[in-house]
C-alpha positions in Angstrom: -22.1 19.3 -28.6 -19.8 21.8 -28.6 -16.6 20.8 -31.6 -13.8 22.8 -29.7 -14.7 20.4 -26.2 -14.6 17.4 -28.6 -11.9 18.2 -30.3 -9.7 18.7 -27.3 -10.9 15.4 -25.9 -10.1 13.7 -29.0 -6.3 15.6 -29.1 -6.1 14.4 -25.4 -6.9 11.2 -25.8 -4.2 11.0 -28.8 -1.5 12.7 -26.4 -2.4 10.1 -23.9 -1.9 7.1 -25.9 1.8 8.5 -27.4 2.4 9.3 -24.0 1.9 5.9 -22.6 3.7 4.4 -26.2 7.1 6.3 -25.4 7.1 5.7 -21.4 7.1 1.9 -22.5 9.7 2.5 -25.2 12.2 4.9 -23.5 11.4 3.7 -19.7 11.4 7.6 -18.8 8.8 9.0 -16.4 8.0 12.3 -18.2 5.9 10.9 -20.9 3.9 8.8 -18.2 3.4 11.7 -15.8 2.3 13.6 -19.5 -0.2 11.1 -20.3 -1.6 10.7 -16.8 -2.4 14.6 -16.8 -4.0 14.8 -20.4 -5.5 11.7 -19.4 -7.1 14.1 -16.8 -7.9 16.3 -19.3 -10.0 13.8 -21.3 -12.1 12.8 -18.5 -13.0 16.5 -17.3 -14.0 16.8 -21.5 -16.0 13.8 -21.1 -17.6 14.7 -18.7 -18.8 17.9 -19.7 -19.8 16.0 -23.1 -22.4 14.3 -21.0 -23.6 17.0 -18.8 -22.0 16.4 -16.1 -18.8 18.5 -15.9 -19.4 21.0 -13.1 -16.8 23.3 -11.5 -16.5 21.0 -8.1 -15.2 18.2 -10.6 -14.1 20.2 -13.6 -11.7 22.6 -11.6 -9.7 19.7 -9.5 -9.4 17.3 -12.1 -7.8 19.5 -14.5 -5.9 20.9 -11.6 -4.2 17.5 -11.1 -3.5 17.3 -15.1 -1.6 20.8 -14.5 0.3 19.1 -11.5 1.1 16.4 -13.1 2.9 17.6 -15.4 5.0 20.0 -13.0 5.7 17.2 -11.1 7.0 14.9 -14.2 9.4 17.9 -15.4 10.5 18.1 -11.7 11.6 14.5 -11.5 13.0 14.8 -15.2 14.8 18.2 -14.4 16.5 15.5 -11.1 17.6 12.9 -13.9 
């Protein structure tokens, strides 16, 4: 197992939670749309943890995490 993939997934996984923690405390979109994308992130780790992270998965699930956090900043640049 390779400790940079883990790590990240672990980091991730952290970002997700906080993320999640401040939407419910401040009731403002950005952190959600942040924690939905490394929540993303996580899973395409995960998967490639367990051998199954291939590019057909690996490349649109992390593409999603990257557009999900465009589109947060663009409804928080709106507010």
């Amino acid at each position: 197992m390779d400790p940079v993939i883990v790590l990240n997934l672990l980091f991730d996984l952290v970002i997700f939670f906080l993320g999640l923690l401040v939407y419910k405390e401040k009731k403002n979109v950005l952190p959600l749309w942040v924690a939905v994308a490394f929540l993303l992130f996580a899973v395409s780790y995960a998967l490639t943890i367990v051998g199954i992270g291939n590019s057909l998965i690996l490349i649109p699930l992390r593409a999603l995490g990257y557009l999900s956090v465009i589109v947060g900043l663009i409804l928080q640049r709106k507010h």
